[in-house]
N, C-alpha and C positions, 0 to 999 in steps of 0.2 A: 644320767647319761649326758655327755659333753656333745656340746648343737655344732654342728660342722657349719661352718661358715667359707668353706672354699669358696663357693661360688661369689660371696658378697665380697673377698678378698681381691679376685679376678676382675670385678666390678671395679674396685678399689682405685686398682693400680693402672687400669684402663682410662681411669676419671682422672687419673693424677698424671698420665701419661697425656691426655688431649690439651690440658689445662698448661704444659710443659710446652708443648705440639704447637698450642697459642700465643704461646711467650716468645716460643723462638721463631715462629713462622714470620712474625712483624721483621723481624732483625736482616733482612738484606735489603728492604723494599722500604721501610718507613722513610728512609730519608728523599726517596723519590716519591712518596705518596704524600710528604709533608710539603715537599718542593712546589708538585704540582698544584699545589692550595696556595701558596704562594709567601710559604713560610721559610724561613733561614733555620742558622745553625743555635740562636737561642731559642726560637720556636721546637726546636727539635730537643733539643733537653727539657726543656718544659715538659713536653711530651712525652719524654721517658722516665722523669722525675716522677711524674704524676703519678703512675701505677703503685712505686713504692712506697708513696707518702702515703695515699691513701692505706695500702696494707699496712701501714704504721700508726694510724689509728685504730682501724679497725678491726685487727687480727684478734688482740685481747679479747673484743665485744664480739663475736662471735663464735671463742672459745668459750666466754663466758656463757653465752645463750647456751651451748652446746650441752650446758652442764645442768643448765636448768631446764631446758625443754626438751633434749635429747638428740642426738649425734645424726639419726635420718634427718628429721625438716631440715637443719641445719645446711647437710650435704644438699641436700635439692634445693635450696635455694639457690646453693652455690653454683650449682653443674645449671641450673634452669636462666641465673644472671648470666652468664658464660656464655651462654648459647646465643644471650638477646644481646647480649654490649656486642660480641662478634658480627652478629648481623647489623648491628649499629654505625658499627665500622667500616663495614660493606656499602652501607647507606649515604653516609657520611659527605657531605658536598661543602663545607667549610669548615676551616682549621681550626675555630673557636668548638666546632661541635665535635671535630675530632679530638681536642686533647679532652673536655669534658668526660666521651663518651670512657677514653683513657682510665679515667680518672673514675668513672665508674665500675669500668675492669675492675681495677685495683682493691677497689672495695667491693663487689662481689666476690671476685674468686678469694679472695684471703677465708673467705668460709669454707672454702675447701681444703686445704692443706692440713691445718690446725684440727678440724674435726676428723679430716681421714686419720692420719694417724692416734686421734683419741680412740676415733672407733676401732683400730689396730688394738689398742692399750685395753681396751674394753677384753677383747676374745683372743688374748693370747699372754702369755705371760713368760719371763724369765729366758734363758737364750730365743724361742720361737719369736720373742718380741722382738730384739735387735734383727736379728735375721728376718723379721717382716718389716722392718725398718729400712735395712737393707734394699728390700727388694722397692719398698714406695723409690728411694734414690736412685734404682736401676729403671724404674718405670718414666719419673723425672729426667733422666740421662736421656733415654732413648727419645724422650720428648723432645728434648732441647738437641739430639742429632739430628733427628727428621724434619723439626719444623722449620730451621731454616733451608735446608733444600728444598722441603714442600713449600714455603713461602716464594722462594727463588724460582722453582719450576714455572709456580703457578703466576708468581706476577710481571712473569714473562708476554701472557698474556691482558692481563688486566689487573692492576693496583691493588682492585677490592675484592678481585676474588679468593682469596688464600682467607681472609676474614669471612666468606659467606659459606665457604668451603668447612672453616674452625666452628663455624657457628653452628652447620646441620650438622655435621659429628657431636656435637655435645647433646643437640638435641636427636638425634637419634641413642643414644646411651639412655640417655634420660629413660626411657619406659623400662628399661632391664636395672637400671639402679634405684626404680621403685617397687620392681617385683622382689630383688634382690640383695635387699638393703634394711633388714629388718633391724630395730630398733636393739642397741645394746646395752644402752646408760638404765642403770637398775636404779629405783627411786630411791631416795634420800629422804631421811630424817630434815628435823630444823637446826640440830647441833654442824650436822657439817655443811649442809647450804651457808651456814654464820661464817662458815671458818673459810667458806668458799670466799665468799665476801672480804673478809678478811684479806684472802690473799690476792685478792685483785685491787687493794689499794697499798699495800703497800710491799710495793715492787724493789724498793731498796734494801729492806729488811727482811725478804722474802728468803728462805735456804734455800734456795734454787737459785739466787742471783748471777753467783758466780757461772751458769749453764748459760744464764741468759747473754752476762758479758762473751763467753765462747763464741754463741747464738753471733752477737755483732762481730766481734774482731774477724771470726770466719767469712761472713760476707762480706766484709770491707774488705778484708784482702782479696777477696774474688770479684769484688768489681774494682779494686784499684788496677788486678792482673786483665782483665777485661779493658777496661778501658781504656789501656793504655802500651798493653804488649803488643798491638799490630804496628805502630808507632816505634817498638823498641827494635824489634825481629827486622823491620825495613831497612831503621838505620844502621845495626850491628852485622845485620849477616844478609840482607837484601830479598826479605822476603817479599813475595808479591800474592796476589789474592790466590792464587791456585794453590800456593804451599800453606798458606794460612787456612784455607780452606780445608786443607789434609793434616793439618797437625791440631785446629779446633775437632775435626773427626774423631780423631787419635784420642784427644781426650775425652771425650764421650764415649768410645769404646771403653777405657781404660777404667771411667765410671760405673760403667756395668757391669766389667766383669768383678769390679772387687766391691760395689753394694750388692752384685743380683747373685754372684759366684761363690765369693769368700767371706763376707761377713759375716755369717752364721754361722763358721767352723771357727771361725777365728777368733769369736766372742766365746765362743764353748771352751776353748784354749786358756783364752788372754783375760778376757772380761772386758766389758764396756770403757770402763776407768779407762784401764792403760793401753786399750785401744786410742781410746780418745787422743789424749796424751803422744802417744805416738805421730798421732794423724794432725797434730800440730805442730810438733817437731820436724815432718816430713813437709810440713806447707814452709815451713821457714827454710827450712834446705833448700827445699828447689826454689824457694825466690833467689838464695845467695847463688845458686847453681844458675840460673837465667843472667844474673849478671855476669859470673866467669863465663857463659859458654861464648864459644867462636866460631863454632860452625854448626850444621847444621842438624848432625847428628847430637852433640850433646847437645842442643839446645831441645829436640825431641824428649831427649830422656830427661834434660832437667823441667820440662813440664808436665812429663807423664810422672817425675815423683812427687811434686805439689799437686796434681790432680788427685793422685792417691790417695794423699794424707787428708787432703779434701774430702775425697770420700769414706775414709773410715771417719772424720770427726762428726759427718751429719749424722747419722744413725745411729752411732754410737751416744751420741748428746743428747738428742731425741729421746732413745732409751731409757736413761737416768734420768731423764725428766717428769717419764710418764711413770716411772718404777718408785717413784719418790715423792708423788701429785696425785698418790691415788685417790685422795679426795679433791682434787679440781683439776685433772687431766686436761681437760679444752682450755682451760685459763691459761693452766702451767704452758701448754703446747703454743696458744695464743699469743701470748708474752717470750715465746721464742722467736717465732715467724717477724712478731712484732722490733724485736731487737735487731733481729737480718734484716727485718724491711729498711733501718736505718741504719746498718751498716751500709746497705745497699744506695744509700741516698747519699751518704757523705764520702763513700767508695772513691765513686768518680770525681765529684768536687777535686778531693784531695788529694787525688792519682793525678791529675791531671797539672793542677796547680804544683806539686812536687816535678812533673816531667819538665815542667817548664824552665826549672834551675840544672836541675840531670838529669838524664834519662835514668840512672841507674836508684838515681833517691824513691822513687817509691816502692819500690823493693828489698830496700834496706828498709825501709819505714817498715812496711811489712813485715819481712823478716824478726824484724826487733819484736815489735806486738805481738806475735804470735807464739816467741820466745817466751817475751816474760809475763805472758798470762799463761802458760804453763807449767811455768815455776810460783808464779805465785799461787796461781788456781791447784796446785798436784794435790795438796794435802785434803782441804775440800774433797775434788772430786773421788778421791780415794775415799773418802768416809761414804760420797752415796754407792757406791759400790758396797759397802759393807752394812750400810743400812735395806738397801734394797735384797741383799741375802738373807738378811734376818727378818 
């Protein structure tokens, strides 16, 4: 008889939603909380660097653990670090202990991403798995809409409270994700523990590679588009914080409805592959579409189609990763997170250094990458699609 896991699913997406909730809650307020400590605008990238770097080491090693001790500890170390760095944050009375504390974020939570979706991959299989992939990215969306208005709300009041606030939400989840959160990773022999090992050194040679480059160029483009589109919108069409405000909305609705809505009819359709594909095709559009537009309505729709294609490629990638890693899911997942995390670190660098020549180069830069790693990557990603059906 097959063991229902709804509830630890619910648990899931609620852990990956607070942990989103934390991400974005920082983003209206850090540069007035870093200010107040008496730090500039290198202090401030410091700062934001740090989370990623850290998840760029550490994502792999606790896929890895995940794999060998099991997918629970894992999660609760994660959700239980999460809770303490946010109160830390709270705490926090100089700059040197806040980028630290940063930087210890970064490296707890990265335990959470990579083992959620392993433990996803564990008790679901075949379309249910993308469309619960899906729904982790709609849980993540709605994270990153909420948290920076609940950061904005709340540190209207006080700087550190939105962090003390992030911090008892985690820890109040915590006792229902260990009631609720039963172990899924089934023991292992010593033949594929080797083969696990195996594939956690060598990441070049890996047949998953080509997911994990996806992995990057997907986030680079999303923080080069981050970084640098409130800067493009101001100068081209004269946006100011209140329209910006309504069209980063926009795109977080438009994240949920087509990870939490349509991904799992559309993969039962299409299949993971040429969803994916799609969803990189669709992010290169709309960056060329952000540089044509002129007003303000195409410039909506040319972000709501890059946001799109954005979200069909997470879930979809994710999927073939885990449908194809069944013997090292946390790894394989580990070494995704781990490639985003350094998308995510050179993103901005290089959005930025490109805006400085044009506004419109880092969007052709974009554009281009995400082009031709889909013509190169097609053939590939089409074979795990037909590996993962066999």
């Amino acid at each position: 008889m097959k063991k229902d896991y709804g509830k630890s699913k619910i648990i899931l997406f609620i852990t990956l939603f607070l942990v989103m909730v934390g991400f974005g809650i920082i983003i209206p307020i850090i540069p007035f909380y870093v200010n107040s400590m008496g730090g500039g605008s290198a202090a401030l990238g410091i700062f934001m660097s740090a989370y990623s770097v850290m998840q760029f080491f550490f994502a792999p090693f606790w896929g890895r653990l995940s794999d060998k001790i099991g997918r629970r500890p894992v999660l609760l170390i994660g959700l239980s670090g999460y809770g303490a760095t946010f109160i830390l944050f709270g705490l926090a009375k100089h700059l040197w202990i806040l980028i630290l504390v940063r930087a210890l974020s970064g490296m707890v939570s990265s335990a959470t991403l990579p083992t959620a979706m392993a433990y996803l991959a564990d008790i679901t299989e075949g379309d249910e798995r993308s469309k619960n992939m899906g729904m982790v990215g709609a849980s993540m969306g709605l994270g990153m809409v909420f948290g920076p208005a609940i950061g904005g709300w709340l540190g209207h009041y006080s700087f550190s409270l939105p962090f003390f606030v992030s911090g008892i939400l985690a820890f109040l989840i915590f006792p229902f994700a260990w009631k609720f959160l039963p172990e899924t990773l089934k023991e292992t022999n010593s033949h594929k523990k080797a083969e696990r090992e195996k594939l956690s050194l060598n990441v070049i040679k890996n047949p998953l590679f080509i997911l994990f480059v996806f992995a990057f160029i997907m986030n680079f483009a999303m923080a080069i588009f981050e970084s640098t589109f409130a800067l493009l919108v101001a100068n081209k069409i004269g946006f100011g914080p209140q329209q910006m405000g309504t069209i980063f909305a926009l795109l977080g609705i438009v994240g949920v409805i087509v990870q939490g809505g349509l991904i799992g009819r559309l993969v039962k359709r299409f299949g993971d592959a040429r969803l994916m594909k799609t969803g990189a095709w669709m992010c290169g559009i709309g960056f060329l579409m952000i540089i044509l537009s002129n007003n303000k309505l195409f410039m909506f729709l040319a972000t709501s189609v890059f946001m799109a294609g954005n979200s069909l490629m997470g879930p979809t990638s994710n999927s073939l990763a885990t449908k194809n890693a069944a013997k090292g899911q946390g790894v394989s997942l580990g070494f995704m997170q781990s490639f985003g995390s350094l998308g995510r670190i050179l993103g901005p660098i290089t959005g930025g250094v490109l805006y400085g020549f044009s506004m419109n180069l880092p969007y052709i830069v974009g554009a281009s990458l995400l082009i031709i790693i889909v013509l190169i990557g097609s053939k590939k990603v089409t074979s795990y699609e037909r590996i993962a059906v066999n």
